[in-house]
C-alpha positions in Angstrom: -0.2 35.4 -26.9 -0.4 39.4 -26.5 0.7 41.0 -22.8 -2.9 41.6 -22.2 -3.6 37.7 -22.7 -1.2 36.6 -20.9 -1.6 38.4 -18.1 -4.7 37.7 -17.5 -4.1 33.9 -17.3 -0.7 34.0 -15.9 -2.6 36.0 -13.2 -5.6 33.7 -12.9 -3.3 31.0 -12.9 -1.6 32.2 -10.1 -4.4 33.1 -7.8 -6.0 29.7 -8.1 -2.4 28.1 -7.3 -2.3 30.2 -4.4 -6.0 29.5 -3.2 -5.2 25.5 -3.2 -1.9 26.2 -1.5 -3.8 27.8 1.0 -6.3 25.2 1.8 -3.8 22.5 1.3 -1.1 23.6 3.7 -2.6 25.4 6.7 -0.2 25.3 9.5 2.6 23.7 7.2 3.5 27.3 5.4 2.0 30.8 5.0 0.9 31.7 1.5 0.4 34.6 0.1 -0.3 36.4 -3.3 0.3 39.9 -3.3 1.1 41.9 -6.7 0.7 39.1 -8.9 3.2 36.9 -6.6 2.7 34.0 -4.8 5.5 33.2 -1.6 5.0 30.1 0.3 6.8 30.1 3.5 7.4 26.7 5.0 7.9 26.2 8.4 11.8 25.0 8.2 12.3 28.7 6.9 12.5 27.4 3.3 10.6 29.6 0.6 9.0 28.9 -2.6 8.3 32.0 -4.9 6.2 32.6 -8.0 5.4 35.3 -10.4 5.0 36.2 -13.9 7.6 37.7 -16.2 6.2 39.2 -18.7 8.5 40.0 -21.1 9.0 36.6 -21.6 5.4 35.8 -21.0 6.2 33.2 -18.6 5.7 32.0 -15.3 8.4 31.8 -12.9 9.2 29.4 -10.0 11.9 29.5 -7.5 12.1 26.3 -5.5 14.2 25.4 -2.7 14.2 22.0 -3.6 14.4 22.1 -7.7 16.1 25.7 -8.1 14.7 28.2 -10.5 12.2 26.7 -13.3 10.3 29.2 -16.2 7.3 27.8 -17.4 5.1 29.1 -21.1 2.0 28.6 -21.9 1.7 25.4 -24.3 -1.6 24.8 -25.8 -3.3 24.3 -22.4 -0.7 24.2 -19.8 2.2 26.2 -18.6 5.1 23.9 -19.5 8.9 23.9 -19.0 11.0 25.2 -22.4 13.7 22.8 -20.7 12.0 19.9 -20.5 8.1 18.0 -20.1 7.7 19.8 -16.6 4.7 20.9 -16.1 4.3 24.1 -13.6 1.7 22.4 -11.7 3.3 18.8 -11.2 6.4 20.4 -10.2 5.3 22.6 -8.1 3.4 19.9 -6.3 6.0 17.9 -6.3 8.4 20.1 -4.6 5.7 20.8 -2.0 5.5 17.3 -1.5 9.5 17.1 -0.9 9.3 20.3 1.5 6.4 19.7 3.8 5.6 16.2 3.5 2.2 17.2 2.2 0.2 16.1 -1.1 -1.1 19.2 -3.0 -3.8 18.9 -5.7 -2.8 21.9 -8.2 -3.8 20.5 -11.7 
């Protein structure tokens, strides 16, 4: 995948995360995407960040309750080099862990 590619869907992907967050958490954290990142603030002070790297054409995630996690693009879905994580499945699931609340992000 070129830079241009890639940023284009790392960025789509990330605004779309960000909108479900959004609508999903409402008093539980802030979210916002600014710059092409996404910070969710939970109410215990805990903090969730995402962004694209793209010298690695990745997407990052820094989680408070599974540490930092990198994410390419695999066929059709942004999937851990690591392991069968999938970016959002684990991002939901460390929502889940954080605020107690079920996110739909696939």
């Amino acid at each position: 995948m070129d830079e241009r590619a890639f940023e284009t869907l790392a960025g789509e992907t990330l605004a779309r995360i960000a909108e479900r967050l959004e609508d999903a958490l409402c008093d539980a954290a802030d979210v916002e995407f600014r710059g092409g990142i996404v910070t969710i603030d939970c109410a215990d002070g805990r903090q969730f960040v995402l962004n694209k790297h793209a010298p690695s054409r990745e997407i990052w995630l820094s989680s408070p309750v599974s540490g930092a996690v990198h994410f390419a693009r695999r066929a059709d879905a942004w999937v851990s080099p690591r392991g069968p994580d999938r970016l959002e499945a684990r991002l939901a699931a460390d929502i889940a862990a954080a605020t107690g609340i079920d996110v739909q992000l696939a």
